[in-house]
C-alpha positions in Angstrom: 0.0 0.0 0.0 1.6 3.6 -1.2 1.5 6.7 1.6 -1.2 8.1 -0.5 -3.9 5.0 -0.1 -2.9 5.0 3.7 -3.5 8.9 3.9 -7.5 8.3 2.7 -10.5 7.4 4.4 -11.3 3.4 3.7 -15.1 2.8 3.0 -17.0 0.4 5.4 -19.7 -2.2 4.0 -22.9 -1.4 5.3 -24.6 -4.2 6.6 -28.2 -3.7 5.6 -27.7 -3.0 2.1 -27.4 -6.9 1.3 -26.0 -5.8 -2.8 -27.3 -5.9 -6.2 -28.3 -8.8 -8.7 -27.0 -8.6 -11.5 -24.2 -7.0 -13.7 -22.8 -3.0 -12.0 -22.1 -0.8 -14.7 -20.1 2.4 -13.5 -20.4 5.5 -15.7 -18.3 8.4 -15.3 -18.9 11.5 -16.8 -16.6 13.8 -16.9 -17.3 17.4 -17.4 -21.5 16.5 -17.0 -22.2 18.8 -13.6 -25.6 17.9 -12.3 -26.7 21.5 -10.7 -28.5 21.5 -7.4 -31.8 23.0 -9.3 -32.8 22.8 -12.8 -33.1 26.7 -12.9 -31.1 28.0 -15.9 -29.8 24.7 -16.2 -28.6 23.4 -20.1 -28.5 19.9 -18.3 -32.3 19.7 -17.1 -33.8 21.2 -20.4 -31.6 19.0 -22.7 -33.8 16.0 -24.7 -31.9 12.9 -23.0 -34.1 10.5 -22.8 -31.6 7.3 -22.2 -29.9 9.0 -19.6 -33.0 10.3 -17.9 -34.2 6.7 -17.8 -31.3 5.6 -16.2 -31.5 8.2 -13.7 -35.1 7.4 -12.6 -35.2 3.8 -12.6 -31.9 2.6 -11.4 -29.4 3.5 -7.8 -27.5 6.0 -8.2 -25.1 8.5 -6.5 -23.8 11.8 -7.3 -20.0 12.6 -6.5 -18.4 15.9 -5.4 -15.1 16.0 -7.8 -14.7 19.7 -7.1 -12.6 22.0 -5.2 -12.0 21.2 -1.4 -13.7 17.4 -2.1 -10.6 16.4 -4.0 -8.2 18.8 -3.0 -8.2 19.0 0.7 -5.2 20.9 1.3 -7.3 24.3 0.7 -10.0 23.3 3.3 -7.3 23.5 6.0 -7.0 19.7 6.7 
């Protein structure tokens, strides 16, 4: 294990989410912000029909990969 792995936080199972049946597909998208409201948003008033799909009917999570989430040095820690 490298300095850097030791440095960051290990994720614990949780032990009531018993998993998923079935193939996991990760998608990053890089670059594809998902504001907090749809006001003004390009995102939200763009025809994506697959995508929107996707979003309602399967889990899913949205990331922070921004500022003081991935760079933590500027949040003082």
């Amino acid at each position: 294990m490298t300095a850097f792995a030791e440095s960051q936080p290990m994720l614990n199972k949780l032990s009531a989410f018993p998993g998923v049946q079935g193939p996991v597909v990760i998608i990053v998208m890089d670059g594809y912000g998902l504001p907090k409201t749809d006001v003004g948003s390009a995102i939200a008033a763009a025809r994506k029909p697959t995508l929107d799909r996707l979003f309602a009917n399967y889990p899913n999570i949205r990331l922070r990969a921004h500022g003081t989430a991935v760079y933590r040095r500027r949040a003082g820690l």
